[in-house]
DRENRO-641627 format. One record per residue (C-alpha): x, y, z; residue in three letters. Coordinates in nm, 4 decimals. Each point is the difference from the previous one (the first is absolute). Layout:
<kolgus>
          u          v          w   rest
          X          Y          Z    ala
...
</kolgus>
This chain:
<kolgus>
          u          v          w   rest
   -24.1827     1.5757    -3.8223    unk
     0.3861    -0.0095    -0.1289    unk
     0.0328    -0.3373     0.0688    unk
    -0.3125    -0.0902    -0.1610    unk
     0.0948     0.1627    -0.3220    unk
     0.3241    -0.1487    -0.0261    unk
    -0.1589    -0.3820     0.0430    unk
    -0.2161     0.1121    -0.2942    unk
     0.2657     0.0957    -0.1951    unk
     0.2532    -0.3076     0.0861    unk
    -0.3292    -0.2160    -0.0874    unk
    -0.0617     0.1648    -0.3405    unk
     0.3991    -0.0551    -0.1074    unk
    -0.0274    -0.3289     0.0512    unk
    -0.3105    -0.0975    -0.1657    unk
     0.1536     0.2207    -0.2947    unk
     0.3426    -0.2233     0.0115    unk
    -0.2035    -0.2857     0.0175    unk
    -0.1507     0.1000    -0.3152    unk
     0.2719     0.0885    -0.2037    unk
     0.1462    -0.3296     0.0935    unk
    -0.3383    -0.2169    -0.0692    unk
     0.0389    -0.0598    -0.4028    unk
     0.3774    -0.1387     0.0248    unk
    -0.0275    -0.2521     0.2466    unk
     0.3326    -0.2248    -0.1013    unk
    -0.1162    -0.3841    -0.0962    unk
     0.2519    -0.2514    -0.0634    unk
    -0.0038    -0.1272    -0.3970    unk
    -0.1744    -0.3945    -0.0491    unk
     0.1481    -0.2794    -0.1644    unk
    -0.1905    -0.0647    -0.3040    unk
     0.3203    -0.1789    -0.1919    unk
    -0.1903    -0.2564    -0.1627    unk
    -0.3071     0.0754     0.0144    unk
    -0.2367     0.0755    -0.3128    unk
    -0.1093     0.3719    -0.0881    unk
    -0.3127    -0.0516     0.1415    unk
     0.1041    -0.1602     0.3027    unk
     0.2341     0.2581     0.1077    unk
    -0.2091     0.2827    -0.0494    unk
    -0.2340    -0.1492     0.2251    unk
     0.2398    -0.0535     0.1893    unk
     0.1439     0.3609     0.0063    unk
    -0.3572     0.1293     0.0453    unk
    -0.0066    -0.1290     0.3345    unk
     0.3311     0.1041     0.1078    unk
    -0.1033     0.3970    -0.1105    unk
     0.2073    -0.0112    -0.3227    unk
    -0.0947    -0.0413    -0.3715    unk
     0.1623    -0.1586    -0.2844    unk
     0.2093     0.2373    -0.1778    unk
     0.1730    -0.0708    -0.3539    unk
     0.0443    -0.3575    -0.1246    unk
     0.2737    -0.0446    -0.2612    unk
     0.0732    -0.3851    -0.1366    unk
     0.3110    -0.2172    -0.0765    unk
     0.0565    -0.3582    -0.0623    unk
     0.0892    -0.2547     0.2518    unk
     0.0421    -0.3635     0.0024    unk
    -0.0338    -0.0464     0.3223    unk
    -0.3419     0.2296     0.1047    unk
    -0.2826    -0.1462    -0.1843    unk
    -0.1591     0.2317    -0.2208    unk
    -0.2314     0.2490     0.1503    unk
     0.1842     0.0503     0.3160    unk
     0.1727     0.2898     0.1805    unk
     0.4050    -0.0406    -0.0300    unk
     0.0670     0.2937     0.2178    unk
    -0.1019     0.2946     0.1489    unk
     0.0970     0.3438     0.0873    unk
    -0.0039     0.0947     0.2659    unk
     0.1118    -0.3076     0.1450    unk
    -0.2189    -0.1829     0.2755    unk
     0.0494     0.1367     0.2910    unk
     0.1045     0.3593    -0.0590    unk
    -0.1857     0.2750     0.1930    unk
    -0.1980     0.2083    -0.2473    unk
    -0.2695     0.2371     0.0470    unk
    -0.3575    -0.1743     0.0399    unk
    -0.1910     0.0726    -0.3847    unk
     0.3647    -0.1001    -0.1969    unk
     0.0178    -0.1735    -0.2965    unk
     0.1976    -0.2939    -0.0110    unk
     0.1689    -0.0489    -0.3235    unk
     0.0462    -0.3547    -0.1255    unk
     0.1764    -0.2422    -0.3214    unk
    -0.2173    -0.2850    -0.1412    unk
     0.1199    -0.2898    -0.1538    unk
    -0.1336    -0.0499    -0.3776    unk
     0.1334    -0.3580     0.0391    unk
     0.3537    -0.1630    -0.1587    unk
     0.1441     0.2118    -0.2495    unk
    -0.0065    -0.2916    -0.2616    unk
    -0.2649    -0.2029     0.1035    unk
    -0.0387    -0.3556    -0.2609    unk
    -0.3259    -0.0522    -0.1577    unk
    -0.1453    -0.2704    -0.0185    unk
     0.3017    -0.2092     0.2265    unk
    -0.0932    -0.1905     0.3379    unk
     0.2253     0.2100     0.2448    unk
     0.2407    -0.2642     0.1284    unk
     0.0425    -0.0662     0.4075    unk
     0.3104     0.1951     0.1000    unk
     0.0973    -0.3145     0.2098    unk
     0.0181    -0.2271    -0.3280    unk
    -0.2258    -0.3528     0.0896    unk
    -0.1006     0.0261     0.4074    unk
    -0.3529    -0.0834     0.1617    unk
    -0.2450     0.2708     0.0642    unk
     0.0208     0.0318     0.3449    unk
     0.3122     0.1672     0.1597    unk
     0.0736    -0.0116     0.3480    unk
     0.1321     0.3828     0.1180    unk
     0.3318    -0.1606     0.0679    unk
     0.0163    -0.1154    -0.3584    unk
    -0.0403     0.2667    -0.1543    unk
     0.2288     0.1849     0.2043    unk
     0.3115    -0.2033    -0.0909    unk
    -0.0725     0.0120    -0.3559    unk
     0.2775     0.1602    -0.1861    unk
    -0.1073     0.1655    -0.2833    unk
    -0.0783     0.4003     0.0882    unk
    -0.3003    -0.0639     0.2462    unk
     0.0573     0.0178     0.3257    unk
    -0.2196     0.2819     0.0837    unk
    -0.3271    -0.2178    -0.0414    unk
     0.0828    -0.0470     0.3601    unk
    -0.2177     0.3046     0.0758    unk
    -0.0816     0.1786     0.3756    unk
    -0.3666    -0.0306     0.0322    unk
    -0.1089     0.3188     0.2044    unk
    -0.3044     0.2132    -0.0471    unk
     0.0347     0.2085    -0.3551    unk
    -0.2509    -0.1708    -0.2300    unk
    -0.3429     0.1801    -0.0119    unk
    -0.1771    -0.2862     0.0514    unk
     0.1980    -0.0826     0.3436    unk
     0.3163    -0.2204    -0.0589    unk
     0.0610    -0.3509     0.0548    unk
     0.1646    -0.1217     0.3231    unk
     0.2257    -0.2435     0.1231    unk
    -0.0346    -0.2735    -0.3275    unk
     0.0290    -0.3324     0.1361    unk
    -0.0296    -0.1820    -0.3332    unk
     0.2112    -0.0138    -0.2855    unk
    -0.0446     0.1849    -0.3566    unk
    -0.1217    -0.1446    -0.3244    unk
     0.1087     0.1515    -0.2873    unk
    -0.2670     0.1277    -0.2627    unk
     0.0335    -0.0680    -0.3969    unk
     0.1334     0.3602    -0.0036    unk
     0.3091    -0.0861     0.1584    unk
    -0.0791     0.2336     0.3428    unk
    -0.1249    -0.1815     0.3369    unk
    -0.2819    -0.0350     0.1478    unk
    -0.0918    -0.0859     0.3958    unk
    -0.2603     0.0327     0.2808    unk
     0.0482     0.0791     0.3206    unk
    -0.2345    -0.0762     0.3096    unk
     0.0321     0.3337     0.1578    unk
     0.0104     0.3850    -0.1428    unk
    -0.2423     0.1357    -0.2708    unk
    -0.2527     0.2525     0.0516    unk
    -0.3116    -0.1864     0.1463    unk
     0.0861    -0.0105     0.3583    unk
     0.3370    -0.2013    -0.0758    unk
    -0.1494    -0.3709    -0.1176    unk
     0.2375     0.0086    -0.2882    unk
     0.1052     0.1223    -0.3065    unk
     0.1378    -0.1151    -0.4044    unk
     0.2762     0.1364    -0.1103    unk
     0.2228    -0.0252    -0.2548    unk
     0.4035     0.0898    -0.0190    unk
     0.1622     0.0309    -0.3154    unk
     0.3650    -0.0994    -0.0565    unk
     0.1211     0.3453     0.0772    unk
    -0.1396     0.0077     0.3678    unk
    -0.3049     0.2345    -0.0863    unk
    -0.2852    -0.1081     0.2068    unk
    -0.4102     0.0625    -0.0968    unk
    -0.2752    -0.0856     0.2329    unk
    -0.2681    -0.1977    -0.2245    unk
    -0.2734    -0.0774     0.2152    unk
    -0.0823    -0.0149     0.3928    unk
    -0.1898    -0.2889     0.1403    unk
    -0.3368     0.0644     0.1869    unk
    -0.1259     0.2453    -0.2964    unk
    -0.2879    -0.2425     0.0076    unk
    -0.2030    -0.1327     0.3292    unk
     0.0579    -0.3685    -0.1585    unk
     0.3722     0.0985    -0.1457    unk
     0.2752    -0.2031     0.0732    unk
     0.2042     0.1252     0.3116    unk
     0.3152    -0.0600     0.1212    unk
     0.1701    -0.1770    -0.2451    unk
     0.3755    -0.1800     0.0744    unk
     0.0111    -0.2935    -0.2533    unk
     0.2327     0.0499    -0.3230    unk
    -0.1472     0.0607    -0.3078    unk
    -0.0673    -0.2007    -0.3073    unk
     0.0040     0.1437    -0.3960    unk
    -0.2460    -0.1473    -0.1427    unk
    -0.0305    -0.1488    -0.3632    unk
    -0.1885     0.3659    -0.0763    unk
     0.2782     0.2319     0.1586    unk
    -0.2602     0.0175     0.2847    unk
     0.1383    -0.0385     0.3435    unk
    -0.2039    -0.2479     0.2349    unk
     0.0787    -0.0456     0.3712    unk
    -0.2362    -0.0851     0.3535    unk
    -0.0478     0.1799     0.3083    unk
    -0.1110    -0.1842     0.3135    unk
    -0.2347     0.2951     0.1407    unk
    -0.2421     0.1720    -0.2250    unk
    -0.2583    -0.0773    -0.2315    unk
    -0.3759    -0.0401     0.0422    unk
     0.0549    -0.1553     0.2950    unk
     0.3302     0.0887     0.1563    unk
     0.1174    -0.3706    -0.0312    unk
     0.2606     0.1224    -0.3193    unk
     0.0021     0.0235    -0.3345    unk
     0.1008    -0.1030    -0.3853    unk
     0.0606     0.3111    -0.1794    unk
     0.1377     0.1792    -0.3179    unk
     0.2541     0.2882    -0.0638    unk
     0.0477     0.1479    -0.3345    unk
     0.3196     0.1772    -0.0463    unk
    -0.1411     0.2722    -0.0037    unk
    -0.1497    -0.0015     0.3227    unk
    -0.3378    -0.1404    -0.0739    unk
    -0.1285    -0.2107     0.2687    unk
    -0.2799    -0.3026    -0.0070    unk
    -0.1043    -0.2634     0.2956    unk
    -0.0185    -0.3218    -0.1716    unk
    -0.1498    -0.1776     0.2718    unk
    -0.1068     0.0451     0.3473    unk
     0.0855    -0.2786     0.2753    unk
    -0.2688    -0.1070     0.2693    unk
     0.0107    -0.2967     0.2182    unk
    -0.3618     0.0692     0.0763    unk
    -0.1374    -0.0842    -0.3237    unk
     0.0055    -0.3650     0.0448    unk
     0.3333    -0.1440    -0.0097    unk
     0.1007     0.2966    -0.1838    unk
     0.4151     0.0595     0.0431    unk
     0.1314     0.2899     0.1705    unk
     0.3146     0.1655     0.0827    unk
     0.2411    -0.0707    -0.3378    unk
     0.3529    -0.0505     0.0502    unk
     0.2966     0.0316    -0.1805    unk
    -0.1685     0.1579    -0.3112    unk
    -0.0998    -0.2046    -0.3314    unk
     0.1575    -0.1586    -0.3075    unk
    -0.1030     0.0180    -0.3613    unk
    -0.0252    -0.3346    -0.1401    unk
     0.0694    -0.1052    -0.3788    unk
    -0.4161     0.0523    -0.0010    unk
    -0.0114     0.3505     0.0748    unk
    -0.1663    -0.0746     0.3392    unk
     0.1513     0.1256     0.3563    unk
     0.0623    -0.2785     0.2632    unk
     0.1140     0.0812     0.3719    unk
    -0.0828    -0.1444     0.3701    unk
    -0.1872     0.1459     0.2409    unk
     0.0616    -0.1023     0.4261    unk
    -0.3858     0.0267     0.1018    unk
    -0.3260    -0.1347    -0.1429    unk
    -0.0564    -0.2774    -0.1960    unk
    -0.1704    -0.3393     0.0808    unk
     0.1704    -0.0291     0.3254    unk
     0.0920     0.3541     0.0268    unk
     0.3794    -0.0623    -0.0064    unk
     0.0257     0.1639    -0.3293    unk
    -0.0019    -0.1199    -0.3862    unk
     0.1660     0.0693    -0.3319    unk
    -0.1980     0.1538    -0.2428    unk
    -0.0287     0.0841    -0.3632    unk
    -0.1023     0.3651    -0.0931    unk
    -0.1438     0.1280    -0.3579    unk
     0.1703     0.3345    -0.1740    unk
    -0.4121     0.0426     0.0239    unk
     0.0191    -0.0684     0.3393    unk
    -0.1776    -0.3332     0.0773    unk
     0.1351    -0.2131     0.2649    unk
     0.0114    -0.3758     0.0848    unk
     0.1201    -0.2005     0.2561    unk
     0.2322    -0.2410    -0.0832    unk
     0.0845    -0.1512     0.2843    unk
    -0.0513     0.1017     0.4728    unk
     0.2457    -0.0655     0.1908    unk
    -0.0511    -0.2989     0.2794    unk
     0.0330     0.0907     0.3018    unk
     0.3051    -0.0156     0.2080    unk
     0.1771    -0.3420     0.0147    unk
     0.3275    -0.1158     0.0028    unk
     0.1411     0.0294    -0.3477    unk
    -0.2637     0.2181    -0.1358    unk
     0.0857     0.2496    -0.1972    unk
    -0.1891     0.2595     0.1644    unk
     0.1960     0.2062     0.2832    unk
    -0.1041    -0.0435     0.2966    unk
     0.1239     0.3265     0.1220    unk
    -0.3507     0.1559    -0.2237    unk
    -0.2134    -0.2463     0.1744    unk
    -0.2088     0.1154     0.2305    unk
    -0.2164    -0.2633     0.0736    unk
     0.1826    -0.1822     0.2341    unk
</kolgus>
């Protein structure tokens, strides 16, 4: 009967430690340098936290809107329920009205290769930024393509990999400082555009335009639209199967002195070797020319043939 008492006893202690020690279990603090307000207290909410107080100072290098820093710092152990404290930028200090903001490389092309813009000398090397998982909507991974730099002098890039619908790729955008935001993840959509890993274009509008090979209504890839701010559209749809419909786009598209977006594609067509085609901002496409097959001196590649 003793030793049944004392089990009852040892049993009770512990389920009373165990409760004194169930409302501080220690979390580690989440990134949420660059994100919005709303973004990080999602963001927070899911890690057990809350947004604490948010003071604001100017920056020239965070874009208005988003967190400078935060305290405590990511990756400190705090209690689970803290508030994490954070600094939002209002913007530059002495922003010009009315004043196109000039490209802080002087006259250069849109696109940047990573390399490029790592070499540059003028107080931006850390655009070169370490893309692990701290953006609430996933982050992007291993970026084969270069960047393209936005009318608001920060970069902007795709990546094939990362973002938060099952990893078929994310937009992102790095600013000159090296503070990366998530702006959209691929696959949001059952005909989205996945897996994107073709370079970027700005378009006359500011808009970014770019094409996947996968996705779409009909998996055979895509013509699609990015606002800088994140907004997404699928201009068009590729199919083979509907007629001699192209499919598979490569090496993105080109805005010509008409407004419309030209690029190749390696399947469909006429002799379903692939064709160039013209696309509409409206999206409307035409076939300006398929691609004969194989032959020597062809232009096609025969390495994408596989009819032979």
């Amino acid at each position: 009967m003793k030793r049944l008492y004392a089990s009852i006893l040892a049993t009770s202690l512990l389920l009373v430690v165990s409760a004194c020690h169930s409302g501080s279990n220690p979390e580690l603090a989440p990134n949420v340098v660059g994100y919005t307000v709303a973004a990080a207290t999602a963001k927070l909410k899911l890690s057990g936290m809350v947004l604490g107080t948010q003071t604001t100072a100017s920056s020239a290098a965070v874009p208005s809107g988003e967190i400078i820093s935060q305290s405590p710092t990511a990756g400190t152990s705090v209690d689970s329920g803290s508030a994490v404290n954070v600094e939002v930028s209002s913007g530059p200090a002495t922003a010009s009205q009315g004043i196109a903001r000039p490209s802080p490389f002087g006259a250069t092309s849109d696109s940047l290769a990573p390399a490029a813009v790592a070499v540059r000398d003028e107080g931006i090397a850390g655009v070169v930024h370490s893309f692990i998982g701290t953006g609430s909507m996933g982050s992007a991974a291993s970026p084969a393509v270069g960047l393209t730099l936005g009318a608001d002098g920060n970069f902007y890039g795709v990546s094939a990999r990362g973002g938060a619908n099952q990893g078929q790729g994310a937009f992102f955008r790095v600013t000159p400082g090296g503070v990366q935001a998530m702006l959209y993840s691929c696959g949001a959509r059952h005909d989205d555009a996945i897996e994107p890993d073709v370079t970027l274009i700005r378009g006359a509008d500011g808009n970014f335009y770019g094409t996947s090979t996968a996705g779409g209504t009909y998996g055979e890839g895509t013509v699609y639209k990015l606002t800088p701010a994140g907004v997404e559209t699928v201009l068009f749809s590729f199919s083979a199967g509907a007629g001699n419909g192209p499919a598979t786009p490569l090496g993105g598209v080109t805005q010509g002195p008409d407004g419309n977006f030209y690029g190749t594609t390696r399947a469909g067509g006429a002799n379903g070797t692939g064709v160039v085609f013209k696309l509409t901002p409206a999206g409307t496409l035409s076939i300006l020319y398929s691609f004969e097959p194989t032959r020597t001196g062809d232009i096609y590649d025969d390495v994408n043939d596989n009819t032979h």
